[in-house]
C-alpha positions in Angstrom: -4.5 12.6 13.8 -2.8 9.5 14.6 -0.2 7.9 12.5 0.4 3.6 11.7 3.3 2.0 10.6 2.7 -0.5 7.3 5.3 -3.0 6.1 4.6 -4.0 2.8 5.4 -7.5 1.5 5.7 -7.2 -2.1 5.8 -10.6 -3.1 6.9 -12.6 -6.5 6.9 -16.2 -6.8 6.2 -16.9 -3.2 9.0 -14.8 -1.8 9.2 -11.5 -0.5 11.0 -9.4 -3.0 12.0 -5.2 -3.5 12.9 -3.0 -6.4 13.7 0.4 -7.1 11.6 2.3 -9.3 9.6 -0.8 -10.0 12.7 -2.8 -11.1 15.8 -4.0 -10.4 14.0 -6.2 -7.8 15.8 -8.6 -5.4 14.7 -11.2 -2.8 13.6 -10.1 0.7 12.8 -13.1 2.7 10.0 -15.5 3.7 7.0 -14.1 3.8 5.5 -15.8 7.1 8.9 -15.3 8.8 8.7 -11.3 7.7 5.2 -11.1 9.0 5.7 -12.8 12.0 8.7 -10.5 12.8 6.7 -6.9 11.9 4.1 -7.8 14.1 6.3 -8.4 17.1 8.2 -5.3 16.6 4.8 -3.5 16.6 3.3 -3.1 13.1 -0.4 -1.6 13.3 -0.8 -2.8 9.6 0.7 -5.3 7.3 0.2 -5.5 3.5 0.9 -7.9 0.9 0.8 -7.3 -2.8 1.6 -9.9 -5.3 3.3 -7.9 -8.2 2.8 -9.3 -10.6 0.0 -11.1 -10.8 -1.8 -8.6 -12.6 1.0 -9.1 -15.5 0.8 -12.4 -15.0 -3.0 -12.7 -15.7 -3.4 -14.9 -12.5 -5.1 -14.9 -8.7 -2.9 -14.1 -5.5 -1.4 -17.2 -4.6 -4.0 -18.3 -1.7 -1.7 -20.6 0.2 0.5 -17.6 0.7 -1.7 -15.5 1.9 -3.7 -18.1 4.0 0.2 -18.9 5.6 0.7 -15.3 6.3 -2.7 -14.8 7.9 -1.7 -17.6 10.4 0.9 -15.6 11.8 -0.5 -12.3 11.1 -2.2 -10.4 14.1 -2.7 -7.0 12.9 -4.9 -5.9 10.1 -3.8 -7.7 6.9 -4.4 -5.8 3.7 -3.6 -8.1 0.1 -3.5 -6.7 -3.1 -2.6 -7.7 -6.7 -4.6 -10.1 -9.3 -7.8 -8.9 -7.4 -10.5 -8.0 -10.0 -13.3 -8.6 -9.3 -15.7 -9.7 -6.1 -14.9 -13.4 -6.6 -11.4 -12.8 -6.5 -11.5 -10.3 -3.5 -14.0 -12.5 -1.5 -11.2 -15.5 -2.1 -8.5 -13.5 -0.5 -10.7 -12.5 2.5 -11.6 -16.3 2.6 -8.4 -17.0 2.6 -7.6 -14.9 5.9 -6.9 -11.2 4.5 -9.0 -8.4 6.3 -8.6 -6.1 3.5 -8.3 -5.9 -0.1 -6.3 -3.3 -2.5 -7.3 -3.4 -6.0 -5.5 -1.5 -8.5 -5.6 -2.3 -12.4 -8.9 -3.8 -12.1 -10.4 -1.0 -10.5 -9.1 1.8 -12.9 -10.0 -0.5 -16.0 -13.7 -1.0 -14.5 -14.5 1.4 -12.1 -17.8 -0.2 -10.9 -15.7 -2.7 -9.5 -15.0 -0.5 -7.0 -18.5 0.0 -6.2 -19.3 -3.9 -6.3 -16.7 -4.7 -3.4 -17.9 -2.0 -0.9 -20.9 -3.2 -1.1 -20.5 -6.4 -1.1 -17.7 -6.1 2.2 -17.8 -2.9 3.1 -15.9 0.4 2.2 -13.8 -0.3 5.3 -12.5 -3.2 3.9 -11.6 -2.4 0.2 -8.4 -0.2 -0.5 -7.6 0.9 -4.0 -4.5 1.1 -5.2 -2.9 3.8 -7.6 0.2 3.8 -9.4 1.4 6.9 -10.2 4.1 8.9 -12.8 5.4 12.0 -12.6 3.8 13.8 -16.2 4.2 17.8 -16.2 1.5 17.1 -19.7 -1.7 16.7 -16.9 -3.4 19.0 -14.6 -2.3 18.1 -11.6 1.7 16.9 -13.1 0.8 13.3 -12.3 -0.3 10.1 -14.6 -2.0 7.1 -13.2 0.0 3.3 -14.5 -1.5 0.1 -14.7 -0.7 -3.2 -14.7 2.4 -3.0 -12.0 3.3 0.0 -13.6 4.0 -0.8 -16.4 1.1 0.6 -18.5 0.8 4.6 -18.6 -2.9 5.7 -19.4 -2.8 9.3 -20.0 -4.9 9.8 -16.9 -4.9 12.2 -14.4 -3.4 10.5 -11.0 -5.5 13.0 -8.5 -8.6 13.1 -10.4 -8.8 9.4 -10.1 -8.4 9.5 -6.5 -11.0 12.0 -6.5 -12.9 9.8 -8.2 -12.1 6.6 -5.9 -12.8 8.5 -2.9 -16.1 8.7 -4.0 -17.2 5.2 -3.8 -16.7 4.9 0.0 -13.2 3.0 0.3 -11.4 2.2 3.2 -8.1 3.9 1.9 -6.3 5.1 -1.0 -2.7 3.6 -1.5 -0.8 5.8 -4.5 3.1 4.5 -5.1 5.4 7.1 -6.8 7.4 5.3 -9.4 9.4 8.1 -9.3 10.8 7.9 -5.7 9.8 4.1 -5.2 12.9 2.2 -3.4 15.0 5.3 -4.2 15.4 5.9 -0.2 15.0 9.9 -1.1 11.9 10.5 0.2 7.8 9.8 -0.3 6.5 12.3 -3.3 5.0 14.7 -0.7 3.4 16.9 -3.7 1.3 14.3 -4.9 0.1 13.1 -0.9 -1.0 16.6 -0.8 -2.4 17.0 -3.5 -4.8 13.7 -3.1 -5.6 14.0 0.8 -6.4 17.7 -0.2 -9.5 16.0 -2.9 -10.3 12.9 -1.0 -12.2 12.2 2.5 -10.3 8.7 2.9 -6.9 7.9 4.8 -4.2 8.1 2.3 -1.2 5.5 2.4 2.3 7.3 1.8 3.9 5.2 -0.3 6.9 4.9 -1.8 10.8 6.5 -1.3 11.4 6.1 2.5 14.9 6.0 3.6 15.2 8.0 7.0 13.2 8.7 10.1 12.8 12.2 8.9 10.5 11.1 5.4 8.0 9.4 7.9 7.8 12.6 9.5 7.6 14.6 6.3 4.9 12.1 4.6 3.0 13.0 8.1 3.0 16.6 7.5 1.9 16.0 3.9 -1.2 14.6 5.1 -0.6 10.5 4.8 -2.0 8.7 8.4 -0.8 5.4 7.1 2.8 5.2 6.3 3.9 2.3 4.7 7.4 1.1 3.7 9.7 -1.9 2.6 13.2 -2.1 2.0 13.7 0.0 5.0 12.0 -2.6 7.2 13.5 -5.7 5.5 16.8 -5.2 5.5 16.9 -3.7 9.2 17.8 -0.2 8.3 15.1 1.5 10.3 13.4 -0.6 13.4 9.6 0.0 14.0 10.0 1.0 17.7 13.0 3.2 17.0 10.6 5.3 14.0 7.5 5.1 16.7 9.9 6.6 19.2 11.2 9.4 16.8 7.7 10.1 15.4 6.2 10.8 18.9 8.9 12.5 19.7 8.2 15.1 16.4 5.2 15.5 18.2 2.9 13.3 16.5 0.1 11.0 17.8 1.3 7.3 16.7 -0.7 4.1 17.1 0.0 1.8 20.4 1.0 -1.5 20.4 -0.3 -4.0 17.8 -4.2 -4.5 18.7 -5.2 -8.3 18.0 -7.4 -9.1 15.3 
């Protein structure tokens, strides 16, 4: 199993922004100037979701995403206000390679099915936002609309379901550990790469070398992180180093698109 490093560029009102816990959010950077800098210190993935578009009732900003594609030379996954094939193929017009649907998808789940076919399962990722709830079978609730909306639904079974339609990957974001720096919620990675055939995207909580690790042994083969990365506190060649060091396979250098 090999192991890739994801930045994530959450972005709100053109700006790269981070939260804890979905909150308390604070500017970042420039988005072109953070993407450019990832993929020289060896990102195998960059994604961009725009948080609150979905709130917002609005598209992804385009011109964002087309400036970040410019500079962008690994696979660029863009998520937020997609909901539908019109909006997804913009986004992929607009020089993503992927697209992560989240809200949309739960609301209409045939959406799902409508982009991978449409692009191809490789290059759809759904999203899931996801609350701690002891009330469910598997102790987790799937959120909506940037977390903001509970819906009584069972997080795993979702992903269950999701896995189904042939997607790329399965992003789920732990509101409980999200920009906490404690950790990724290694019980519920688990417990979705144990009922899905799809990479899974630990998400959420990473504050030391040793949670990359952990999220690793949990299952995860994409492991994606923010706050960590922005503000310098972990470099990407010096948690490549440590992870292959742990013993574990990690992508090479940045492949070209």
């Amino acid at each position: 199993m090999t192991v890739k490093i994801m930045p994530c560029l959450d972005m709100q009102k053109g700006r790269v922004v981070k939260g804890v816990h979905f909150v308390n959010i604070h500017d970042a950077g420039d988005p072109v100037e953070c993407a450019k800098a990832y993929c020289a210190a060896g990102a195998d993935e960059l994604a961009m979701l725009d948080i609150t578009a979905t709130v917002e009732n609005r598209d992804t900003l385009l011109e964002v995403v087309k400036k970040v594609a410019a500079v962008t030379t690994v696979p660029f996954t863009v998520g937020g206000g997609i909901k539908d094939v019109k909006s997804a193929a913009a986004v992929l017009a607009a020089g993503a390679d992927k697209v992560s649907t989240s809200s949309a998808a739960f609301r209409r789940p045939e959406v799902i099915a409508e982009m991978v076919k449409e692009f191809g399962g490789e290059r759809v990722t759904v999203a899931i936002d996801v609350d701690r709830n002891p009330k469910l079978p598997s102790g987790y609730e799937v959120w909506i609309d940037g977390g903001r909306t509970p819906t009584a639904a069972d997080a795993v079974e979702w992903a269950k379901k999701v896995s189904g339609f042939g997607v790329g990957c399965i992003l789920p974001t732990s509101k409980a550990t999200d920009g906490a720096k404690t950790g990724f919620d290694l019980p519920l990675i688990e417990k979705i790469v144990k009922v899905t055939q799809v990479p899974v995207v630990a998400s959420g909580g990473a504050g030391t070398l040793e949670h990359f690790f952990a999220a690793a042994q949990a299952g995860a083969t994409i492991l994606l992180a923010a706050s960590v990365f922005h503000f310098g506190t972990i470099k990407i060649p010096d948690l490549k180093a440590y992870l292959q060091k742990r013993g574990l396979q990690v992508a090479g250098s940045a492949m070209q698109k």
